[in-house]
SEDO-939759 format. One line per field, with one value per residue (C-alpha): residue number from 0; x, y, z; residue in three letters. Coordinates in Angstrom, 2 decimals, padded with zeros to 5 digits, always signed. Layout:
// residues N
seq	[NUM | ...]
X	[X | ...]
Y	[Y | ...]
Z	[Z | ...]
type	[ALA | ...]
// end
This chain:
// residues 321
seq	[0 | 1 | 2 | 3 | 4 | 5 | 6 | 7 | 8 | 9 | 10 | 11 | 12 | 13 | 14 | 15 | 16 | 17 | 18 | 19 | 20 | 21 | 22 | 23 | 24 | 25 | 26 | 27 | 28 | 29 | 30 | 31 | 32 | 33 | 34 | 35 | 36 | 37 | 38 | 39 | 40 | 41 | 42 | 43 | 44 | 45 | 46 | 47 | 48 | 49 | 50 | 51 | 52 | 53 | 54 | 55 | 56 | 57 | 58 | 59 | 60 | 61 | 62 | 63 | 64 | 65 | 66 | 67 | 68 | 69 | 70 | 71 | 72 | 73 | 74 | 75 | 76 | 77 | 78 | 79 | 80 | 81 | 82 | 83 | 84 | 85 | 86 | 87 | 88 | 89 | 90 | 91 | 92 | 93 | 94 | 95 | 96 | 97 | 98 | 99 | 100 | 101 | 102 | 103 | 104 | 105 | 106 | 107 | 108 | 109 | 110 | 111 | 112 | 113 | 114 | 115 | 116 | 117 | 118 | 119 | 120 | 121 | 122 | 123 | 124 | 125 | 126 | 127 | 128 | 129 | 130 | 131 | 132 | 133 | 134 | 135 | 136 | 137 | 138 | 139 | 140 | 141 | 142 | 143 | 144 | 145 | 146 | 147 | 148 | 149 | 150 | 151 | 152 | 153 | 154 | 155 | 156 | 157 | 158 | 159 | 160 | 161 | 162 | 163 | 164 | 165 | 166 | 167 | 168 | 169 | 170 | 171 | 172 | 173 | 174 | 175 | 176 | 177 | 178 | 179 | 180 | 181 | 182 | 183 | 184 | 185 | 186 | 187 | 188 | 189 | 190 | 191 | 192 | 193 | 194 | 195 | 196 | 197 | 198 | 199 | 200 | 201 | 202 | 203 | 204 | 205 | 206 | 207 | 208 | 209 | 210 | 211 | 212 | 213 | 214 | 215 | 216 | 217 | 218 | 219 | 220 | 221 | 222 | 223 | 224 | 225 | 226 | 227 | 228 | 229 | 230 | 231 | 232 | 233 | 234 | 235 | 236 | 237 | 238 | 239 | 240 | 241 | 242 | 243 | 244 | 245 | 246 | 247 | 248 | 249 | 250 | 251 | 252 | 253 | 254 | 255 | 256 | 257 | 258 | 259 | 260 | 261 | 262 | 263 | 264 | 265 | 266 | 267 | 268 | 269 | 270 | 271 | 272 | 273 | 274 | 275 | 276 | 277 | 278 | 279 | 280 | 281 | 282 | 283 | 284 | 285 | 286 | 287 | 288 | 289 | 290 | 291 | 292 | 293 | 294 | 295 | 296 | 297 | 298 | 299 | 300 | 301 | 302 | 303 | 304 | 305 | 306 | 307 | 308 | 309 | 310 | 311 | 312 | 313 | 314 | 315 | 316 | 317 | 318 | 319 | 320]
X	[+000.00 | +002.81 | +004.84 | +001.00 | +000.88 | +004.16 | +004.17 | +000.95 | +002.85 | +005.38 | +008.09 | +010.64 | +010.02 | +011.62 | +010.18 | +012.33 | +010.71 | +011.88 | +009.13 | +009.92 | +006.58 | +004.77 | +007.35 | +006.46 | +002.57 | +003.68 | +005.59 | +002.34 | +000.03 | +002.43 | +003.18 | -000.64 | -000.33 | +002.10 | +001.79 | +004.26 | +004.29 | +006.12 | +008.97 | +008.94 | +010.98 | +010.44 | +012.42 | +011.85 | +014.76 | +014.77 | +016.52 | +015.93 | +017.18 | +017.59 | +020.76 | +022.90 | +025.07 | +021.86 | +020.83 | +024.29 | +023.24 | +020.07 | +021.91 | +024.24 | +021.77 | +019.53 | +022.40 | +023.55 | +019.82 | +019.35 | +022.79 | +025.04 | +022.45 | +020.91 | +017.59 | +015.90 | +013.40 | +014.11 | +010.92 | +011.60 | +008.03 | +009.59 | +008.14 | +005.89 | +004.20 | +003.44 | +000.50 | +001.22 | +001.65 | +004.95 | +005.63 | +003.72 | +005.72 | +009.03 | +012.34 | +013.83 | +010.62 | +011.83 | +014.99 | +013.20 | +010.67 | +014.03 | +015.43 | +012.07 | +011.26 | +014.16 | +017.19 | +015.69 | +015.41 | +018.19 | +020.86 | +018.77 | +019.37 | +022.74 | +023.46 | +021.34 | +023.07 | +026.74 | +025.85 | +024.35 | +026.83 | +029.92 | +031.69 | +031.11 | +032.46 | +035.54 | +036.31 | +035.54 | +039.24 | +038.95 | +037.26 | +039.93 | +041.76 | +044.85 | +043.59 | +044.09 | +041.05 | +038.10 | +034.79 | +033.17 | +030.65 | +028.01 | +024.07 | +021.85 | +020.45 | +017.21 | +017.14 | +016.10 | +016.65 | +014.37 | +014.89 | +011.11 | +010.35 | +007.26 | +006.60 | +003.02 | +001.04 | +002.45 | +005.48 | +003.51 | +001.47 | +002.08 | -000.83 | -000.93 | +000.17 | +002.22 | +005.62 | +007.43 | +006.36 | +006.11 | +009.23 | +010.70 | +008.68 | +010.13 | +013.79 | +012.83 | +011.45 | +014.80 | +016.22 | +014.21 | +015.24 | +018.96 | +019.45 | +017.00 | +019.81 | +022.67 | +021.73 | +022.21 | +026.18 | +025.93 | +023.88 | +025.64 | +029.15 | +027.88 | +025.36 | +025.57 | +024.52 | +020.92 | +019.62 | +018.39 | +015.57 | +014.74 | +010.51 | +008.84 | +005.30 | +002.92 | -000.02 | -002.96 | -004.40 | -003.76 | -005.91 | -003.82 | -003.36 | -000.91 | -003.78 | -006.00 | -002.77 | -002.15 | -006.06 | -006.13 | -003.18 | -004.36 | -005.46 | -008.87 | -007.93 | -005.74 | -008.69 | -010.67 | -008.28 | -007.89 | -012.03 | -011.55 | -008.65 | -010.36 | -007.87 | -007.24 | -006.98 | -002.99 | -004.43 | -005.59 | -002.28 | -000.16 | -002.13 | -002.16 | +001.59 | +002.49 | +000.29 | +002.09 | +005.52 | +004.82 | +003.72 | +007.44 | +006.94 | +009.05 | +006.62 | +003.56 | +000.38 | -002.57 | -005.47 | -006.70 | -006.29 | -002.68 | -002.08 | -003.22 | -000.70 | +001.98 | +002.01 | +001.85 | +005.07 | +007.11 | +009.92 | +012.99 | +011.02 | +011.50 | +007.81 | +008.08 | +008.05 | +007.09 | +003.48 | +002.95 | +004.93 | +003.06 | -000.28 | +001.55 | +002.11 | -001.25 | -002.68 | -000.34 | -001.47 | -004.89 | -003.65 | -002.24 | -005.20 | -006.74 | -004.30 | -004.20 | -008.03 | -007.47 | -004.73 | -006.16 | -009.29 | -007.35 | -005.58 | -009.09 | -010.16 | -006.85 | -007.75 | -011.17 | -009.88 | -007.42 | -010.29 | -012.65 | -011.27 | -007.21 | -004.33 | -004.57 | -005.90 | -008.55 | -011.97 | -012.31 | -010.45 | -012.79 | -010.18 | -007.00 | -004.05]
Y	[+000.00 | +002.19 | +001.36 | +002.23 | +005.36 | +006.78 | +006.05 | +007.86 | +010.83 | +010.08 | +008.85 | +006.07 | +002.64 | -000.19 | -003.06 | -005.66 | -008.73 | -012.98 | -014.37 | -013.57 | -014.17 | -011.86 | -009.42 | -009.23 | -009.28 | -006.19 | -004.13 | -004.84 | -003.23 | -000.64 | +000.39 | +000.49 | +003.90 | +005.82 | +009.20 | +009.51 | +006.29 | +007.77 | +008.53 | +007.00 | +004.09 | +000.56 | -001.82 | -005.33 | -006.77 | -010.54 | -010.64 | -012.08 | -008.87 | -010.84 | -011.27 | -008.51 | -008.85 | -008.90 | -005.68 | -004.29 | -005.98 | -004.41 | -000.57 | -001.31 | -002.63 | +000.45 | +002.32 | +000.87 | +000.73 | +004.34 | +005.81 | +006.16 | +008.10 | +006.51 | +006.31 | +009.08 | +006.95 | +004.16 | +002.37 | -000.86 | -002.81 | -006.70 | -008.37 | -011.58 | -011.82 | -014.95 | -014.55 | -017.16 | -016.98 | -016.86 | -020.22 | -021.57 | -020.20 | -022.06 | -020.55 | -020.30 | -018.33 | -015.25 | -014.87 | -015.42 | -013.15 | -010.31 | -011.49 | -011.02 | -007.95 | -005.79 | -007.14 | -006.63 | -003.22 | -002.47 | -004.37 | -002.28 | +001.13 | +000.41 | -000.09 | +002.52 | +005.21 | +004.13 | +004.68 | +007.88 | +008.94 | +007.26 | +010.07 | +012.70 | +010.25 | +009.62 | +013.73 | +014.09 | +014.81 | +017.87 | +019.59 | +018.59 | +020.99 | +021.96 | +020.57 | +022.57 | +020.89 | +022.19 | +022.12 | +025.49 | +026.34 | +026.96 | +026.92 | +024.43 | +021.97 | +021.65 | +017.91 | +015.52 | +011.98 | +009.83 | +006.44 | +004.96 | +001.91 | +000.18 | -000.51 | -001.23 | +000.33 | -002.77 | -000.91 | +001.44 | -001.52 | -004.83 | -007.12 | -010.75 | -012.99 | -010.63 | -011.46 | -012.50 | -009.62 | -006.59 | -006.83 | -006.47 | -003.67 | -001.28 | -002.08 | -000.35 | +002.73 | +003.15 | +002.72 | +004.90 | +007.36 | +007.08 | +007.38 | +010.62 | +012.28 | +010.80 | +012.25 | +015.75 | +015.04 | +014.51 | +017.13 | +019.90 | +018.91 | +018.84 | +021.22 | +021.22 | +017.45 | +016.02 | +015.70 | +012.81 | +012.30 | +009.07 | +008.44 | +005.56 | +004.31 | +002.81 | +000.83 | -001.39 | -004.05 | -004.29 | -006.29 | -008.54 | -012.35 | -012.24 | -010.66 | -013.60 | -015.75 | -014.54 | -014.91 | -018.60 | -019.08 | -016.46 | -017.09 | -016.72 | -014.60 | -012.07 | -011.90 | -010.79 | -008.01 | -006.56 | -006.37 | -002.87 | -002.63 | -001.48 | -002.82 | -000.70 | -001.51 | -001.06 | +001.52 | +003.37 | +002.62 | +003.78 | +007.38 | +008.49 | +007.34 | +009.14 | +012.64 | +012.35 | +012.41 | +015.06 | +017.37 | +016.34 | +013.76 | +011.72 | +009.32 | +008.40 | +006.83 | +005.92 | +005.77 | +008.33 | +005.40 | +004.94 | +008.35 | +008.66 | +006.17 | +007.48 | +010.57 | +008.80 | +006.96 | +009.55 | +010.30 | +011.66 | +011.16 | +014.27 | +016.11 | +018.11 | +022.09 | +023.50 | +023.81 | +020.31 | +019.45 | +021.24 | +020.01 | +016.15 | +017.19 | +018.07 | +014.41 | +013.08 | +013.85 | +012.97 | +009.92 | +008.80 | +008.78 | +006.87 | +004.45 | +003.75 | +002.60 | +000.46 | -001.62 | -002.04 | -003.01 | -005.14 | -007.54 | -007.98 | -009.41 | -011.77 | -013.07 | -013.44 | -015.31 | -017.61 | -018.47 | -019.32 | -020.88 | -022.12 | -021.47 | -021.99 | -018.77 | -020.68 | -021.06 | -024.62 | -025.49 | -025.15 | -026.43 | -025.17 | -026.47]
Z	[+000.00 | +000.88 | -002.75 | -004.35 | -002.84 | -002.63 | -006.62 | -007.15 | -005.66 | -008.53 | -006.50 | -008.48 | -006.05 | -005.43 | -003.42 | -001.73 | -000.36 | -000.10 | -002.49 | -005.88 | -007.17 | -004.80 | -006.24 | -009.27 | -008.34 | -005.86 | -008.89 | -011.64 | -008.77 | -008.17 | -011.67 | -012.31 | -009.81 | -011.31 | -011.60 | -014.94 | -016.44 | -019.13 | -016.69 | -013.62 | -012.72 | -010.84 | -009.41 | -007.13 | -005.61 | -004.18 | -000.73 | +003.02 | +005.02 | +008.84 | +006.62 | +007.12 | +003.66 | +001.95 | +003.17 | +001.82 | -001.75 | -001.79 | -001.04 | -003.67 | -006.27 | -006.06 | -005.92 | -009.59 | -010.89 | -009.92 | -011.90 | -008.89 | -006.52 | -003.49 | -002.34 | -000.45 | +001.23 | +002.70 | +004.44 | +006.34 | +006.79 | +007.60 | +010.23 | +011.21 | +014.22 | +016.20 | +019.44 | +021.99 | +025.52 | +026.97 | +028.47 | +025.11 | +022.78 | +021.71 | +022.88 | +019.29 | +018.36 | +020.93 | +018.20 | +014.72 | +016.07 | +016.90 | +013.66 | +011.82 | +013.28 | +014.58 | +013.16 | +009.67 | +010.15 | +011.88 | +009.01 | +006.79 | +008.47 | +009.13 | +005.12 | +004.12 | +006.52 | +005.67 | +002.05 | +002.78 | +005.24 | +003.94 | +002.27 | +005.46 | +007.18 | +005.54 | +005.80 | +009.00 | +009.71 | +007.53 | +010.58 | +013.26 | +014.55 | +012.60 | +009.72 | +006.09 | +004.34 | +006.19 | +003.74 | +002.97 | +004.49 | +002.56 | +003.30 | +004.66 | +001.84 | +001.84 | +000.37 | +003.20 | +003.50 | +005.58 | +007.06 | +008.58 | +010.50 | +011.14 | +014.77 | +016.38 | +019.13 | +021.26 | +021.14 | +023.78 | +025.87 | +026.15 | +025.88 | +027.56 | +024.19 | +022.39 | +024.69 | +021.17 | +019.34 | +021.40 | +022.82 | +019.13 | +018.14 | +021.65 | +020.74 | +017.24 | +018.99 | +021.02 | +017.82 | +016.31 | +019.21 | +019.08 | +015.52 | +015.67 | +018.08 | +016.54 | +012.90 | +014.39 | +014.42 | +010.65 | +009.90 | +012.11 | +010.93 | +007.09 | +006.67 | +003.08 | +002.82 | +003.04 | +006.37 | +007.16 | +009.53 | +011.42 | +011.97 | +012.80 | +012.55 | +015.12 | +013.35 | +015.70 | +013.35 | +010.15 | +007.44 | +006.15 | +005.40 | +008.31 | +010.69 | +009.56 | +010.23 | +013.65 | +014.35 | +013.98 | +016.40 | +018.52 | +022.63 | +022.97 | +026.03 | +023.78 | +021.71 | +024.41 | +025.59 | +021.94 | +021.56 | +021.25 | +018.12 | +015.05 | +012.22 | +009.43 | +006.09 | +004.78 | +002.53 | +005.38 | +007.61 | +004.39 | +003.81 | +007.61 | +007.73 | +004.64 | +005.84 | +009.54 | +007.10 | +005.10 | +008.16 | +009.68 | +012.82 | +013.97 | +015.91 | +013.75 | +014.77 | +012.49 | +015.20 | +018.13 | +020.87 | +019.53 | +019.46 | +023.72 | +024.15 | +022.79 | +024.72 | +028.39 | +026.61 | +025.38 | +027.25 | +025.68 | +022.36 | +020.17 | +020.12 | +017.42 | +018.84 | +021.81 | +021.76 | +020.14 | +023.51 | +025.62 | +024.06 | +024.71 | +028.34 | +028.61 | +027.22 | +029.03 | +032.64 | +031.62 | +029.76 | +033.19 | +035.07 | +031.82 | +031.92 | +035.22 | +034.95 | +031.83 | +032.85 | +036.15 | +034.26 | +031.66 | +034.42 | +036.42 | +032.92 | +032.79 | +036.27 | +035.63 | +033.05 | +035.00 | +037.24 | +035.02 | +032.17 | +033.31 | +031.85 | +028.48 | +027.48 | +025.53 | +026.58 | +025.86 | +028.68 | +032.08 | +034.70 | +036.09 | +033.66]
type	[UNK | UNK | UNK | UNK | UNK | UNK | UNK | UNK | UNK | UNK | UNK | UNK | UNK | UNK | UNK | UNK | UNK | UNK | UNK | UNK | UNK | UNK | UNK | UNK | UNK | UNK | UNK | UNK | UNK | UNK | UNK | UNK | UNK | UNK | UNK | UNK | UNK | UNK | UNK | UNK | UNK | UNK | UNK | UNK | UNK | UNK | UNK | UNK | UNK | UNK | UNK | UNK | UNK | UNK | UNK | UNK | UNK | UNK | UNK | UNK | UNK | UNK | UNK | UNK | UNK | UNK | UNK | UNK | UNK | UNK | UNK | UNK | UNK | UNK | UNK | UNK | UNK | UNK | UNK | UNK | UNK | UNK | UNK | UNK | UNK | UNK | UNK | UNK | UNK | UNK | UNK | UNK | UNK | UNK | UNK | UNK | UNK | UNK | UNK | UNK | UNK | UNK | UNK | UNK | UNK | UNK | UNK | UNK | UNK | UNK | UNK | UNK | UNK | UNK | UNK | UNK | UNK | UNK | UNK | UNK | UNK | UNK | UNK | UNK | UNK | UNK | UNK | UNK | UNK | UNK | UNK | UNK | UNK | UNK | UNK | UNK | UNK | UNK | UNK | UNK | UNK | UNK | UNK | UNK | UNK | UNK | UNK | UNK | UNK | UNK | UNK | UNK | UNK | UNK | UNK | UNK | UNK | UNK | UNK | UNK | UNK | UNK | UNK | UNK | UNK | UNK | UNK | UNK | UNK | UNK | UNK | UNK | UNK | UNK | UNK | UNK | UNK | UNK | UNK | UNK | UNK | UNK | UNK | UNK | UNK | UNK | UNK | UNK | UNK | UNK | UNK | UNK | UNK | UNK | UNK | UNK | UNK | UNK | UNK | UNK | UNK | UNK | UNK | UNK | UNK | UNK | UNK | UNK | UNK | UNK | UNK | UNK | UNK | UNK | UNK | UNK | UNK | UNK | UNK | UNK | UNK | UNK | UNK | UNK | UNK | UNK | UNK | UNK | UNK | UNK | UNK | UNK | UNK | UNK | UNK | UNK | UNK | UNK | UNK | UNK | UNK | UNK | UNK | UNK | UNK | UNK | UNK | UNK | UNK | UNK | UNK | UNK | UNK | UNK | UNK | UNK | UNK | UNK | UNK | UNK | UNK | UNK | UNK | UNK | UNK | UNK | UNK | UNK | UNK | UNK | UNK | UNK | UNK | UNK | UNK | UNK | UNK | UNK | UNK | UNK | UNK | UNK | UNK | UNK | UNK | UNK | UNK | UNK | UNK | UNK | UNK | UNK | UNK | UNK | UNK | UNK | UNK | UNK | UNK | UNK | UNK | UNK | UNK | UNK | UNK | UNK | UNK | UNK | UNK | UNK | UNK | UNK | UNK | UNK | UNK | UNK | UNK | UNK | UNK | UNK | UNK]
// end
């Protein structure tokens, strides 16, 4: 959906997925939105990124397919997503879920920036002291770059079931958060490169074959706590991401109740100005005494649970396990 739309703006995609025949599905749908047929340009490469020398083949490849220039965009979306309680849940799951989920995301950052930030890096002595070479100064560029992850509102609140897959989707966030800060050094030292800005998303449901996937595995007791998601469509997920990037934040969120959230979670979070901060600090008292009432609300409902129906998290089971 994101691909679709990004190419209706008349942006030159490339889509990067395992399946090769999904690929070329994916790059027929997307070409179908293009602005400027005529003269826009699409690409699909074939790679698994929890490989980190496959992320560094898919940089260079774009790199060569696009004469010489890198990508300005650079949206990593990977991720699968398996429901089970804790103790239910293999061990080796807890790592393909990180490698699924984080790892992709982070080997694809990691290529992305060194590409991007290779050659200030190598003339960063030019601004040590004593050094002849210093670069002119010259004015900011206006030419951003922007690296986006896709995280999940479980990134905010864990939910009983989620243990392999929430855990994945913080560690991008603090990613997400580190890399914001640590951008300034590039851009402060070279001000007459790109910038490049660091955002993630936060989706709830999304309507997909995977959310029917995850359904069917799926506790009956996580169902119950997640009674009041509304999943979007991707097409929906994919606009309100895109509008929350154009208007310049950092942290994006799709839905209202996400949106609550994310302001009792903040922290060091950039907040985008002043007054959006203020407005944030605001929520966020109220958001407090919110959230105090629905997670003491939530784990009443897991205890009911436990006493009525075990430890299964399914209802089918009437006894304790």
């Amino acid at each position: 959906a994101v691909a679709r739309q990004l190419a209706a703006k008349g942006a030159n995609v490339v889509i990067v997925a395992r399946d090769q025949a999904k690929l070329l599905q994916g790059l027929d749908a997307v070409k179908k939105q293009a602005l400027n047929p005529e003269t826009q340009h699409f690409h699909q490469i074939s790679a698994d990124l929890t490989i980190a020398s496959e992320a560094v083949r898919v940089v260079d490849e774009v790199v060569s397919w696009n004469s010489g220039n890198p990508p300005d965009i650079v949206w990593c979306c990977a991720g699968t997503s398996l429901p089970t309680l804790f103790i239910d849940t293999p061990v080796t799951e807890f790592s393909a879920q990180m490698q699924n989920n984080y790892f992709t995301s982070l080997y694809m950052s990691h290529a992305i920036l060194q590409c991007w930030l290779q050659s200030s890096r190598k003339s960063l002595t030019s601004n040590l002291p004593g050094s002849s070479n210093k670069p002119e100064s010259r004015p900011n560029s206006t030419l951003q770059r922007h690296i986006i992850f896709t995280a999940s509102f479980l990134a905010f609140y864990g939910i009983a079931g989620y243990s392999p897959y929430s855990p994945t989707k913080a560690a991008l966030r603090s990613l997400s958060d580190s890399l914001s800060q640590e951008m300034n050094l590039y851009s402060a030292a070279y001000p007459n490169e790109p910038r490049v800005r660091v955002h993630t998303t936060f989706p709830a449901g999304i309507l997909t074959e995977g959310f029917e996937a995850e359904n069917r595995i799926k506790s009956d007791l996580t169902k119950m706590l997640e009674e009041g998601d509304e999943p979007q469509t991707p097409e929906v997920i994919a606009s309100r991401s895109i509008k929350g990037l154009e208007s310049g934040q950092e942290l994006i969120t799709t839905d209202f109740q996400t949106g609550l959230v994310k302001r009792s979670m903040l922290g060091g979070s950039i907040r985008g100005g002043f007054f959006r901060g203020l407005g944030d600090w605001i929520l966020a008292g109220l958001i407090f005494i919110i959230m105090t009432v629905v997670r003491g609300d939530m784990d009443n409902k897991v205890r009911k649970w436990g006493r009525q129906f075990g430890s299964t998290g399914m209802k089918e089971d009437k006894g304790p396990a």
